[in-house]
Structure formats: C-alpha cells, structure tokens
OpenMM code with the backbone's topology and positions (N, CA, C; nanometers):
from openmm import Vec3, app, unit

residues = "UNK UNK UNK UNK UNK UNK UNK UNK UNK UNK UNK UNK UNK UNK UNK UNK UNK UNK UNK UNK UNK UNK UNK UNK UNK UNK UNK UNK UNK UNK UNK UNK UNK UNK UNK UNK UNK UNK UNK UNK UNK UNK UNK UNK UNK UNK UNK UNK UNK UNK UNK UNK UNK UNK UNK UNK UNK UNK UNK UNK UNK UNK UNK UNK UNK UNK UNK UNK UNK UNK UNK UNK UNK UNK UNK UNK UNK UNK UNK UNK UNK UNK UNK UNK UNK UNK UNK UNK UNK UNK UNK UNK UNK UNK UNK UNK UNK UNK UNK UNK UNK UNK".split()
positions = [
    Vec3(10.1146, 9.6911, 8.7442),
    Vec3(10.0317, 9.5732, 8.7504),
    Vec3(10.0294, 9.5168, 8.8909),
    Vec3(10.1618, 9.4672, 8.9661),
    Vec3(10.1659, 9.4295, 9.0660),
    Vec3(10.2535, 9.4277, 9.1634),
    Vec3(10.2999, 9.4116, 9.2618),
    Vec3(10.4348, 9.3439, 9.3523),
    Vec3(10.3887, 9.2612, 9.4152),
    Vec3(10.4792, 9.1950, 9.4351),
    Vec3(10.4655, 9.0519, 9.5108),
    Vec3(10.6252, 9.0798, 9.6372),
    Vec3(10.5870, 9.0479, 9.7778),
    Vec3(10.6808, 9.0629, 9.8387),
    Vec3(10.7187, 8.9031, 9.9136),
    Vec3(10.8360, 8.8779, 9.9743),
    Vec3(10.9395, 8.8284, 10.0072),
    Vec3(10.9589, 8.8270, 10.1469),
    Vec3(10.9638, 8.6967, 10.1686),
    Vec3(11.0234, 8.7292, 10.3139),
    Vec3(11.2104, 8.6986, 10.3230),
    Vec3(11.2352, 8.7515, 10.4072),
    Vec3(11.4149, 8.7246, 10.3920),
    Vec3(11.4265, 8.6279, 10.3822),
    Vec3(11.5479, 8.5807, 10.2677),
    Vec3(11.6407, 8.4945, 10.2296),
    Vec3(11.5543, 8.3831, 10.1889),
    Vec3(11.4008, 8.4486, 10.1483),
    Vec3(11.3339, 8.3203, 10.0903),
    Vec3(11.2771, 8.3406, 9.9389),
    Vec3(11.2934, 8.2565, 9.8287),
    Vec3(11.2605, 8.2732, 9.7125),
    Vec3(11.1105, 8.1919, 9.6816),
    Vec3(11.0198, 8.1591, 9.7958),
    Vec3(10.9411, 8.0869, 9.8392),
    Vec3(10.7986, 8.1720, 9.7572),
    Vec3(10.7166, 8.1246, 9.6775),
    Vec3(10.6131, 8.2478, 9.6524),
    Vec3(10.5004, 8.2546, 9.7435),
    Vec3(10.5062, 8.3691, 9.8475),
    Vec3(10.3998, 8.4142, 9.9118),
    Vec3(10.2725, 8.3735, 9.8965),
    Vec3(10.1450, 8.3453, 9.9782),
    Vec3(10.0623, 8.3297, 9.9895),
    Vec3(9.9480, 8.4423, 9.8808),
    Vec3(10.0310, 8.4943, 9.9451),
    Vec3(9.9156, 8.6356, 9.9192),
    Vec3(9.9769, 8.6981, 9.7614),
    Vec3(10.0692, 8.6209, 9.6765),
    Vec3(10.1105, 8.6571, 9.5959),
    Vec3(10.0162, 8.6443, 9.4723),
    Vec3(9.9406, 8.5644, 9.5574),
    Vec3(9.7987, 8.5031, 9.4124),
    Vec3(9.7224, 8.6082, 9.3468),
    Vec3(9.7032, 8.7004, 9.4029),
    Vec3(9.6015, 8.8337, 9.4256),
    Vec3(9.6567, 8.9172, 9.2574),
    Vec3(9.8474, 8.9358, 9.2593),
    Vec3(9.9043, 8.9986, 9.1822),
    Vec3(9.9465, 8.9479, 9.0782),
    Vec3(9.9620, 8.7721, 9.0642),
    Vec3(9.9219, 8.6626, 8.9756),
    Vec3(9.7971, 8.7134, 8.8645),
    Vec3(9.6972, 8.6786, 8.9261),
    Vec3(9.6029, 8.6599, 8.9220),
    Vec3(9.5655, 8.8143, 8.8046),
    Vec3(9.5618, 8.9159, 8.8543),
    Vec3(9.5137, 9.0481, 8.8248),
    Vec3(9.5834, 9.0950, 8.6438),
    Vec3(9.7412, 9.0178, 8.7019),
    Vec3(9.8973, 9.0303, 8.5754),
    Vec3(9.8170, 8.9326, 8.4874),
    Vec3(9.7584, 8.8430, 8.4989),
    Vec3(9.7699, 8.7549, 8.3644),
    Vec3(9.5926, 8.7574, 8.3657),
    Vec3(9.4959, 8.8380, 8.4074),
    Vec3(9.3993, 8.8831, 8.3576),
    Vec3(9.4202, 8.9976, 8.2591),
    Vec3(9.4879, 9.0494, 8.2575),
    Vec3(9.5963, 9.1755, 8.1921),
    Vec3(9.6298, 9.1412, 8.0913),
    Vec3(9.7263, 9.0188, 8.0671),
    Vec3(9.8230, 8.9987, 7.9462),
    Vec3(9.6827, 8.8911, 7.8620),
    Vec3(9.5919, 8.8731, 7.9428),
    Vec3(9.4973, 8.7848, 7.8363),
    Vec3(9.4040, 8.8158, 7.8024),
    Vec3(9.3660, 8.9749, 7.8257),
    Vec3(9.2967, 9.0567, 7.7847),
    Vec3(9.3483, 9.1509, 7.6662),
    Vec3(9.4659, 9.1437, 7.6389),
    Vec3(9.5150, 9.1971, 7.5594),
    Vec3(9.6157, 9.1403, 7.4690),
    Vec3(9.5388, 9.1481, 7.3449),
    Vec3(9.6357, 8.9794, 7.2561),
    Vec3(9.8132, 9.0861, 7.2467),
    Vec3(9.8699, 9.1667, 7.2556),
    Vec3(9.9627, 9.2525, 7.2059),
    Vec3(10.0386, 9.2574, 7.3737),
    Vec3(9.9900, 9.2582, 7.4348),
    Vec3(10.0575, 9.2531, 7.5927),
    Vec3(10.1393, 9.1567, 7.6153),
    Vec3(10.2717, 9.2381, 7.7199),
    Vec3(10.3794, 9.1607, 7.7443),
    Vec3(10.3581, 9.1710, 7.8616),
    Vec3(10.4474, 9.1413, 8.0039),
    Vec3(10.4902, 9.1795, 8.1374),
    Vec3(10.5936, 9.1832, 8.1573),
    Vec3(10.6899, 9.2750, 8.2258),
    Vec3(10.8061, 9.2929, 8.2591),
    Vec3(10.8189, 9.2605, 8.4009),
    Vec3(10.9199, 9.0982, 8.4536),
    Vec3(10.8914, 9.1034, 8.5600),
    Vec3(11.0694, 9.1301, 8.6191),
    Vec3(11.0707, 9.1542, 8.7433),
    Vec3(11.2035, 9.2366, 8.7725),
    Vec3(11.2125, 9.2125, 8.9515),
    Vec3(11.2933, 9.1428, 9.0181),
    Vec3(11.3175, 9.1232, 9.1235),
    Vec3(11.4053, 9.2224, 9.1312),
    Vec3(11.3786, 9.2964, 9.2950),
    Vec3(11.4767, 9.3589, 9.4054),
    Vec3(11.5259, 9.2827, 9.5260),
    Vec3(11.6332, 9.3525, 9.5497),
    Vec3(11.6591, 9.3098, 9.6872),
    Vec3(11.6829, 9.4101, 9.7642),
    Vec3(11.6847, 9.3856, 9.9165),
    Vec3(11.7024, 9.5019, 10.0067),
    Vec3(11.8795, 9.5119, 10.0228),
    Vec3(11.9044, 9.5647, 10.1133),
    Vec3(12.0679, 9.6378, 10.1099),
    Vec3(12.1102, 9.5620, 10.2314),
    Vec3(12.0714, 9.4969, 10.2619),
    Vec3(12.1405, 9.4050, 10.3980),
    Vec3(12.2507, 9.2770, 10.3237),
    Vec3(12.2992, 9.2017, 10.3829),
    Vec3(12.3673, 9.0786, 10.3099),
    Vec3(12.4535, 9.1258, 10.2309),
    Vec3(12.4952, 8.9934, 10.1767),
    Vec3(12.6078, 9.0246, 10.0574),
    Vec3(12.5352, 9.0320, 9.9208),
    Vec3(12.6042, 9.1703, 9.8592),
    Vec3(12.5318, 9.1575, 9.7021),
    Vec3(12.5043, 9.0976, 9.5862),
    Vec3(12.5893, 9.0119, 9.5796),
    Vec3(12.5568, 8.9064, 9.4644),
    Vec3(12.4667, 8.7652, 9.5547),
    Vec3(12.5190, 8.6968, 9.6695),
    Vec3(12.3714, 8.6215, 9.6515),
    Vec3(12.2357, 8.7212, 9.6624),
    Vec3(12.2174, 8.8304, 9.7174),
    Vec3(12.1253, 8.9061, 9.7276),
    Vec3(12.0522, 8.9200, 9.5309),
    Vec3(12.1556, 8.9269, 9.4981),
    Vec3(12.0995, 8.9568, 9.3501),
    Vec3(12.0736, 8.8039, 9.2878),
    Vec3(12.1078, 8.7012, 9.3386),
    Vec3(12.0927, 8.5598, 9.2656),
    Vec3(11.9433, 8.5394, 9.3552),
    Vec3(11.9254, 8.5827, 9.4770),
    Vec3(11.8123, 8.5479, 9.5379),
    Vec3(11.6993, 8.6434, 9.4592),
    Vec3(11.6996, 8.7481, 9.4043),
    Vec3(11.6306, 8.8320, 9.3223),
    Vec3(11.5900, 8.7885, 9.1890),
    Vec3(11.6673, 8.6777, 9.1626),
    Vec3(11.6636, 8.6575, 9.0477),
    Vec3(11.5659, 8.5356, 9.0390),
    Vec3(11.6022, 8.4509, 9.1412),
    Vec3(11.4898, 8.2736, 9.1748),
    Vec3(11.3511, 8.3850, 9.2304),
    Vec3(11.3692, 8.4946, 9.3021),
    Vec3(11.2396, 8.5442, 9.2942),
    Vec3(11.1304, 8.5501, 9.2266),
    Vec3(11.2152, 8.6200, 9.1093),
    Vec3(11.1816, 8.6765, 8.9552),
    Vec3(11.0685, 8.5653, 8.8636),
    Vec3(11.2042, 8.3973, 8.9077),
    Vec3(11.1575, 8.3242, 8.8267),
    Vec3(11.0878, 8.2374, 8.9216),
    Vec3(11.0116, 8.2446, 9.0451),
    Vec3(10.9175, 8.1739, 9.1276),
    Vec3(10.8179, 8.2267, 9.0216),
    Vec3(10.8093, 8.3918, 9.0102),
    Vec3(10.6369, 8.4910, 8.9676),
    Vec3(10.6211, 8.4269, 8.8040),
    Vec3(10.7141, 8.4058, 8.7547),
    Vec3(10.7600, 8.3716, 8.6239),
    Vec3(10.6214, 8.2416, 8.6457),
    Vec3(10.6810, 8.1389, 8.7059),
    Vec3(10.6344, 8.0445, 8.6940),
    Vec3(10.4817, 8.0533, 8.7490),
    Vec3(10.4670, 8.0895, 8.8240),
    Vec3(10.2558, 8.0981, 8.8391),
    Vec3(10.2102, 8.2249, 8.7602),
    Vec3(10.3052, 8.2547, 8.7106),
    Vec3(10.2293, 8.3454, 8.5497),
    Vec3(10.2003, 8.2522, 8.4910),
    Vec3(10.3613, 8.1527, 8.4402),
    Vec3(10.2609, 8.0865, 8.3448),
    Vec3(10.1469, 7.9801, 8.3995),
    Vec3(10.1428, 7.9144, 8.5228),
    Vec3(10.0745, 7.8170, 8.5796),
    Vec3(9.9430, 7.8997, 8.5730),
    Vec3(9.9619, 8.0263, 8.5868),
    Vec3(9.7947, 8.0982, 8.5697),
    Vec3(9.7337, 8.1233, 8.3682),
    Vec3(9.8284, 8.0654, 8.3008),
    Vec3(9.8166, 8.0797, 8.1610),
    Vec3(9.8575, 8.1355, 8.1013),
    Vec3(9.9763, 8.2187, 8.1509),
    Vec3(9.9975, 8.3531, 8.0596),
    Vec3(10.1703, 8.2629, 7.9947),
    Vec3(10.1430, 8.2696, 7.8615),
    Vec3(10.2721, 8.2653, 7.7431),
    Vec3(10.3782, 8.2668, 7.8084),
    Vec3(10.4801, 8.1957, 7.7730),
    Vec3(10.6581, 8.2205, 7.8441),
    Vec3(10.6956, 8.3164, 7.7312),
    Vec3(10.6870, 8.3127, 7.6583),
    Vec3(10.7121, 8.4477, 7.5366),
    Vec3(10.6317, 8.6045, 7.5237),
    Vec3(10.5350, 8.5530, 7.6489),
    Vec3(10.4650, 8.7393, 7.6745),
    Vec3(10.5386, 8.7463, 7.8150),
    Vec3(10.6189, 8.6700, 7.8685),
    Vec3(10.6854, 8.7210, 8.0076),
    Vec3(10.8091, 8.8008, 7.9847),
    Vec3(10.8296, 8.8615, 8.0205),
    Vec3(11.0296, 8.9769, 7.9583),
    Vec3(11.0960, 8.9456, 8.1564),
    Vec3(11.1835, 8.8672, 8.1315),
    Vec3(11.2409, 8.8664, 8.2624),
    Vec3(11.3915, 8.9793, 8.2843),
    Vec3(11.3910, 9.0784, 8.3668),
    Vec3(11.4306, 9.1811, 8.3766),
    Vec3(11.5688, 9.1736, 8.4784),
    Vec3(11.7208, 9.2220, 8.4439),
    Vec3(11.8024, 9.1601, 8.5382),
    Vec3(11.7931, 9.2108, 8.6398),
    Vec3(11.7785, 9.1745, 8.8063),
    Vec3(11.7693, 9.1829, 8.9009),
    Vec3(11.8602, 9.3369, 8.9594),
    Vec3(11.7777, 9.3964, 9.0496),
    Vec3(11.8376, 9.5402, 9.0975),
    Vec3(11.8289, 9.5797, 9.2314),
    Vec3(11.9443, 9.5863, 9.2353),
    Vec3(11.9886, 9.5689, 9.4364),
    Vec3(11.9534, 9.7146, 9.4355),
    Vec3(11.8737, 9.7354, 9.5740),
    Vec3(11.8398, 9.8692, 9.6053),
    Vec3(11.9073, 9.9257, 9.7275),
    Vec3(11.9422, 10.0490, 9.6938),
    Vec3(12.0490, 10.1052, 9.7907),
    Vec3(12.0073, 10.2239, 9.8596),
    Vec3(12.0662, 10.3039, 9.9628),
    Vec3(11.9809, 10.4527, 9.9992),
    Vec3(11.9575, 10.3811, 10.1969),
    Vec3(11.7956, 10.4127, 10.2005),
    Vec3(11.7386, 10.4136, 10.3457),
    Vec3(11.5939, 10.3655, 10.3124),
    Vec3(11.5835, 10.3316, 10.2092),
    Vec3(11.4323, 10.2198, 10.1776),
    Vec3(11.4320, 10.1276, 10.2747),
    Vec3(11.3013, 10.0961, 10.2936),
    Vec3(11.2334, 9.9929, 10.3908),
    Vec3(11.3032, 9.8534, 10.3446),
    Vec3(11.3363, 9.7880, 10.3974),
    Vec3(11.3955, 9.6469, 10.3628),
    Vec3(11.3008, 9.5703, 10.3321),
    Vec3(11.1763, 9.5039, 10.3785),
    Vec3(11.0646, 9.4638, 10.3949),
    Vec3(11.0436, 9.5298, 10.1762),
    Vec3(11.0282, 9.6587, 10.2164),
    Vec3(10.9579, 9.7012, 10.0198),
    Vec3(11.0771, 9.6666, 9.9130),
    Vec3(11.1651, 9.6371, 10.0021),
    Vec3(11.2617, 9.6287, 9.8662),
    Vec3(11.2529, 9.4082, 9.8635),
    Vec3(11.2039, 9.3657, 9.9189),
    Vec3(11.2148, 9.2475, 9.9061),
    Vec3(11.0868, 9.1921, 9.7867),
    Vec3(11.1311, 9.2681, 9.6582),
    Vec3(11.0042, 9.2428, 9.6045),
    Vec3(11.0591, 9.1745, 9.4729),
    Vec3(10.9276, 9.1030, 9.3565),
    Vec3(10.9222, 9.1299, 9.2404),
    Vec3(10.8160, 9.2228, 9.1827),
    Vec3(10.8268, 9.2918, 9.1005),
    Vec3(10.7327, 9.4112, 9.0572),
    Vec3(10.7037, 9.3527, 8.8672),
    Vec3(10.5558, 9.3557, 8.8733),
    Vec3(10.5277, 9.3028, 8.7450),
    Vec3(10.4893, 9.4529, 8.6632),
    Vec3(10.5092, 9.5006, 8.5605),
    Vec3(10.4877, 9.6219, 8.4956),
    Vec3(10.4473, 9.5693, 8.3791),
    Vec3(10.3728, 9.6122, 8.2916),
    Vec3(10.3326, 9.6304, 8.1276),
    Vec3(10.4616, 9.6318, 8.0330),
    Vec3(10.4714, 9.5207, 7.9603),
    Vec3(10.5883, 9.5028, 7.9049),
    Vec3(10.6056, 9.5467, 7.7813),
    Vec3(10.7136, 9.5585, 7.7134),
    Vec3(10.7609, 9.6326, 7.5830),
    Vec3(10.7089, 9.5181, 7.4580),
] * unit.nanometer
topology = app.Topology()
chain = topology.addChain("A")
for resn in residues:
    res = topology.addResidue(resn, chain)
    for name in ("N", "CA", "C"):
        topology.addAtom(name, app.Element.getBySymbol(name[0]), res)
C-alpha cells in the first residue's frame, strides 16, 4: 500500500506522508472486509530499544492520519516494531510500511 519515511530521531509525520495516507485509506474504504497492517522500522545506528520505542510513536503518528483520513481504529492492526540490521540504507529503514491487513 505504502511507506512513509522519517527523518532521524523524529516521530514527526512527514509532509509528503499524505500521498500514502491518502491512497491506504482509499483502500480500506473501498473495501468493506479490509484491514491495514501498519509496522514501523528503524535503521541500525543508535541504541536499540529507544530506536524501537521511536518506531513505535512512528507507527502510531500513520495510525493517527489513517484515522484523521477516516479509516476505523478497528480496520488498523498495529504491528510490533522491527529494528533492521545488515548494510541497508539508513534513510529506507527509517520507515512505517502500510500493507493489506489480515
């Protein structure tokens, strides 16, 4: 459905996050049976647990202009936060990712 990205150490919702708002809850209100699974990352820099608490106020910034765009708090599935590890771009891992929910 979407990502929405992050700038460091901010749980602030992006400008440009409206676009993936917008598209997710044309989605879940087009379809009376549709959920969204939304799921914050973080990149591998910092320490891991605020990294994962900052993933998580991410999660629930997108949470909230889902529903401010109309979409149900009971069609949202909030997903526990997943620190990403390896040689990924820091910048792509600073995301929440909205997917088609169960």
């Amino acid at each position: 459905m979407g990502k929405v990205f992050f700038e460091v150490g901010s749980s602030t919702l992006p400008a440009d996050a409206a676009a993936a708002v917008e598209a997710t809850a044309k989605f879940i209100k087009d379809k009376a049976d549709a959920k969204v699974d939304v799921t914050g990352y973080t990149d591998k820099t910092g320490d891991v647990e605020k990294n994962l608490e900052l993933a998580k106020e991410r999660a629930k910034a997108v949470r909230e202009a889902l529903k401010a765009a109309g979409v149900a708090e009971d069609r949202i599935n909030m997903k526990p936060p997943v620190s990403i590890t390896g040689s990924g771009d820091n910048a792509e891992a600073r995301r929440v990712e909205l997917n088609p929910g169960s």
